[in-house]
C-alpha positions, 0 to 999 in steps of 0.5 A, a space after each residue: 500500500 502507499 503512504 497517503 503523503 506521497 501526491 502521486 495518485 496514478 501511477 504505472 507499474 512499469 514491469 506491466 506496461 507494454 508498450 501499446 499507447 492504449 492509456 495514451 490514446 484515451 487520457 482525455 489530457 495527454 497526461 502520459 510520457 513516454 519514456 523508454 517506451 514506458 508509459 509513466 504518469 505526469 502528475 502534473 498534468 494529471 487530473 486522476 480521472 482514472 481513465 487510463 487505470 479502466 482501459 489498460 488491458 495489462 493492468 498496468 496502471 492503478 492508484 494510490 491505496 490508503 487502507 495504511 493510513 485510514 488504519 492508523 486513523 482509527 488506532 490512534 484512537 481519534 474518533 473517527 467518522 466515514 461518510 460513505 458516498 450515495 453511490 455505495 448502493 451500486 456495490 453494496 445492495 440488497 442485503 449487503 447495503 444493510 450490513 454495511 454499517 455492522 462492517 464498519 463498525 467492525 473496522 473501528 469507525 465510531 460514525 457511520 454517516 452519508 454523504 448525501 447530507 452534504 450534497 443536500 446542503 450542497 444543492 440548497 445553496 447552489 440554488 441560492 447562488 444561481 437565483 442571486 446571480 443568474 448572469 452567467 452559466 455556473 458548472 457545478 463543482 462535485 465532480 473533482 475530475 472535472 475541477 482539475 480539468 478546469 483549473 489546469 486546461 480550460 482556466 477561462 471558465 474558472 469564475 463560471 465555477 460554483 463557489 461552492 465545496 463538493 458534497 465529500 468536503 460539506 459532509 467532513 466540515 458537518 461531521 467536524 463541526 459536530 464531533 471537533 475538528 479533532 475528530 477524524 472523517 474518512 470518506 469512502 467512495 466510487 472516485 480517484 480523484 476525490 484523493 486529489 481534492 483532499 490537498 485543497 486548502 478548502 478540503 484539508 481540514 474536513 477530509 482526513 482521507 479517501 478511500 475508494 471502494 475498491 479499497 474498501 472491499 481489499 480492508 474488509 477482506 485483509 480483516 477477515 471480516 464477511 458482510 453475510 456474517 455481519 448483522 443488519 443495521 443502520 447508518 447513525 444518519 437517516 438518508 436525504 430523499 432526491 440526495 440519493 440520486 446524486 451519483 447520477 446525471 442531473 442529481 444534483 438539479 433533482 435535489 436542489 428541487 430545481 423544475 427539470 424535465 430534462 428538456 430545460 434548455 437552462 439546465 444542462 446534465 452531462 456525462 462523459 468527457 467528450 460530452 462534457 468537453 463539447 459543452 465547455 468549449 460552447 459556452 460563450 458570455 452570453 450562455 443562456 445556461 443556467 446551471 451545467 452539471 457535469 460528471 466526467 464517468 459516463 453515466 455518471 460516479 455509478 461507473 467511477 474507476 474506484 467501483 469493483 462490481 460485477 454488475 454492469 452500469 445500468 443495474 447499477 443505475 436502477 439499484 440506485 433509483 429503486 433505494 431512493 424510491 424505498 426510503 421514501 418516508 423513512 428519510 430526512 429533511 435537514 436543516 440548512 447550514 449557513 453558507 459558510 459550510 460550503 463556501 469555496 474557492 477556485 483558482 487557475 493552475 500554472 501553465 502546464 509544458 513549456 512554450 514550443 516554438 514553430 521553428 521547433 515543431 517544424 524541425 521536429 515534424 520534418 525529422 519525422 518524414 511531415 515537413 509535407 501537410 500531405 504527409 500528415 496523416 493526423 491517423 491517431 495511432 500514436 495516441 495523439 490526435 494530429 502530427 502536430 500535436 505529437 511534435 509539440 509533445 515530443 519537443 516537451 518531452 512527453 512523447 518520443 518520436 519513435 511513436 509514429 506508426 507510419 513513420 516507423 514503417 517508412 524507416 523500417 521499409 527504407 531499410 528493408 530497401 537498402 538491404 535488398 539493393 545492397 545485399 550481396 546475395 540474390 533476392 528473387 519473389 515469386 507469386 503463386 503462378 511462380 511468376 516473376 514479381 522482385 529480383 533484386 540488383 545482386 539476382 541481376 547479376 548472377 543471372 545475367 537479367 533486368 527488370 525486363 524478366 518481371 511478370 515471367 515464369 521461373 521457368 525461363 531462368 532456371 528448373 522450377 522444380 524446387 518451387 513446385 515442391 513449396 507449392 504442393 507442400 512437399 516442403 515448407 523450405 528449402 536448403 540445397 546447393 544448385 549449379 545453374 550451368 547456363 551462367 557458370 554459377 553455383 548457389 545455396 538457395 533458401 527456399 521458402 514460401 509466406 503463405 499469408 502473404 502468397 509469395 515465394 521467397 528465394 535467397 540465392 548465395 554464389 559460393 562459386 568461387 568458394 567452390 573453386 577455392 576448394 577446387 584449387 585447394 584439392 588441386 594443391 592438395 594432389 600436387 602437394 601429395 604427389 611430389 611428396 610421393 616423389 621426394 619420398 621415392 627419390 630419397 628411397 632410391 637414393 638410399 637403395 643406391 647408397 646402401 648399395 654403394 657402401 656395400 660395394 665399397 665395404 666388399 671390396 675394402 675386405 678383399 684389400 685388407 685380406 690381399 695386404 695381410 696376405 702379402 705381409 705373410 709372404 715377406 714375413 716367410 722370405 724373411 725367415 
């Protein structure tokens, strides 16, 4: 779990991510950078919608939890309060709704209260505001996604922003000011981006810390604790009739009793971002809006990225409306706060990324291969929605260049034309006619050919038969070494056959001066061999000659000897 002083909200599991865009493409604020072919998540453009956690398919995004700190809440025996978001009957309902309380109470919260209180204050004085000045069209604040997007993207409708706390904020200053601001207020809800509204300044004092329901379930879960063991109870707050239905489009217009039949052209509810987007852009200074309530999850928080349900989003919907239709008579009218208890302050982030110049844009542009307008193909792959816009990115350091599809595959396809002009071996493509469709510079070559031989069959430079067996699948490949006797050239072939693509595909290498190498050196070898037999034979009889020699010359050195020693005899006889 992560230490709830760490400000990072969303953030990536980097060991998952793949590479693949896919947070990029749908982050309604480009608040990814890549980085290494990482996405990672930039704070400080991030608004914690929580989109990119929805649509990553490798899971590889995911957010702050906070059970650590709401645990050390609670043993560090404050008194502490949960205000639990009206849309918990999307998750828990039935009887898993009426156990809950028993279930939080096992965890150690001493207050069970619901938020629908503060958002019945919240509407009240919403209404008070826009009956007071109805000179420009006022964007309800509930939705925290929407105020960081305001706040840091579209900063020109600030003042068109209620002055006016969220129902979370307005519950936590209700339940201070009931138990003393000593006391500890943990929130429990469907947001991620609640956890960003618990830093502002009008936020830190009443909201102690924010828990999704995801985390919720995780909690109960690490303590063992089962709602089907958990007795039936209530929540220490009554529900507010119509402040139920907040978690849905125009809840808030519902609660604050406005006259709204969903065709008030005054009265806008909207859902989901791109809806959301469209009518803020729209707005001009002399709207005849009323009141715009927008919610960035379409459909509403009944689909918010903190939800963990296996129920799909308009279950959720009528599980919502049936509980309020069933408090009908056992809930609560509350009295109204003074304005104070929900007044609030809006203000206009610093400019996000640095200023990029044309020059820049244009160099960048023109690295990428869309110097050319034509050349721009604004296809959205990269995750950006124009060229333009990926190279302002890329000169902010958020994205890389290597992210233009289309640019990629130009590079890779240039390459792959280098290396098929330049290779030294012949390159030869065949369709499945085994006619002629490619030869490259090296085939000419070899086989003495132009393009001139392009759309004829094989059969006209060399013996088809290989080809054939890869067409009636006697074989997937080929490796055999052929001489093509009409051109005095000897070949490795690599034969082989893309069957989705329906092409042949042979890879000729000449070895035949490699063989002819070897042929010279068989040739020296014999040579070599044969004068050794020579030298050898030579020596031999040079031998043979000697050894006779010296037996000649020994035989005939005996009969001198014996000659000289009988003559010495004789002279010795006379003498005597």
């Amino acid at each position: 779990m992560h230490d709830i002083d760490n400000r990072q909200i969303v953030f990536t599991l980097t060991a998952r991510c793949r590479d693949c865009y896919r947070c990029l493409r749908n982050c309604p604020v480009k608040a990814i950078r890549m980085q290494n072919g990482q996405a990672y998540v930039d704070e400080t453009r991030c608004i914690a919608c929580g989109t990119c956690i929805r649509e990553c398919p490798q899971q590889a995004k995911t957010f702050r939890y906070d059970i650590n700190t709401a645990q050390k809440l609670i043993e560090s025996g404050a008194f502490v309060s949960a205000s639990i978001a009206p849309s918990f009957v999307a998750v828990f309902s039935g009887w898993q709704g009426m156990r809950l309380p028993s279930a939080l109470r096992a965890l150690g919260f001493r207050f069970i209260g619901q938020t629908s209180h503060g958002a019945y204050q919240v509407s009240a004085h919403s209404s008070k505001v826009i009956e007071k000045d109805g000179s420009k069209p006022y964007i309800a604040t509930a939705c925290p996604a929407l105020v960081n997007y305001i706040e840091k993207y579209q900063q020109e409708l600030v003042d068109n922003l209620l002055p006016i706390l969220s129902p979370m904020a307005t519950h936590g200053r209700m339940l201070k000011d009931r138990f003393g601001m000593e006391s500890k207020v943990i929130f429990i809800g469907p947001c991620v981006a609640k956890k960003t509204e618990l830093y502002r300044s009008d936020v830190v004092d009443a909201i102690d810390c924010v828990l999704t329901f995801k985390e919720l379930m995780v909690w109960l879960e690490q303590r063992g604790i089962d709602l089907s063991n958990c007795e039936e109870s209530n929540f220490d707050e009554k529900p507010v009739r119509f402040a139920q239905l907040y978690p849905l489009p125009g809840g808030l217009i519902k609660t604050a009793g406005l006259k709204d039949d969903g065709l008030d052209t005054k009265l806008v509810r909207v859902d989901g971002f791109q809806n959301v987007k469209e009518i803020f852009h729209n707005i001009p200074k002399e709207s005849s809006y009323t009141l715009i309530e927008p919610l960035f999850c379409s459909q509403g928080c009944i689909n918010g990225p903190g939800i963990s349900s296996i129920k799909n989003v308009f279950e959720r919907r009528k599980d919502i409306i049936q509980y309020d239709r069933s408090i009908a008579g056992n809930d609560v009218v509350p009295e109204i706060y003074d304005e104070k208890i929900v007044k609030a302050s809006y203000k206009k982030e610093e400019k996000i990324g640095k200023e990029v110049g044309e020059e820049e844009i244009q160099g960048i542009l023109e690295r990428t291969g869309k110097s050319d307008l034509q050349q721009q193909l604004n296809c959205g792959a990269c995750g950006y929605e124009s060229c333009r816009e990926k190279a302002i990115a890329v000169a902010q350091g958020m994205a890389e260049p290597e992210m233009c599809i289309p640019y990629m595959r130009r590079l890779a396809e240039r390459r792959t034309d280098q290396l098929f002009n330049t290779t030294p071996n012949g390159i030869l493509m065949l369709d499945l006619e085994l006619n002629i469709i490619g030869i490259n510079p090296a085939f000419k070559k070899y086989f003495s050919c132009s393009d001139a031989i392009l759309g004829r069959h094989i059969s006209y430079l060399m013996d088809p038969a290989p080809f054939e067996k890869l067409i009636t699948g006697a074989a997937e490949s080929l490796d055999i070494t052929v001489f093509h006797r009409p051109y005095n050239l000897l070949c490795r072939e690599l034969l082989y056959i893309l069957k989705q693509e329906q092409q042949i595909v042979g890879v000729f290498v000449n070895i035949t001066s490699e063989e002819e190498q070897v042929k010279k050196l068989r040739e020296m070898k014999s040579q070599t061999v044969a004068q050794a037999h020579e030298l050898l034979e030579h020596q031999i009889q040079m031998a043979q000659q000697m050894a006779l020699f010296l037996g000649e010359s020994t035989a005939r050195g005996e009969e001198l000897v014996r000659k000289l020693m009988s003559l010495s005899e004789g002279d010795e006889t006379k003498s005597e």
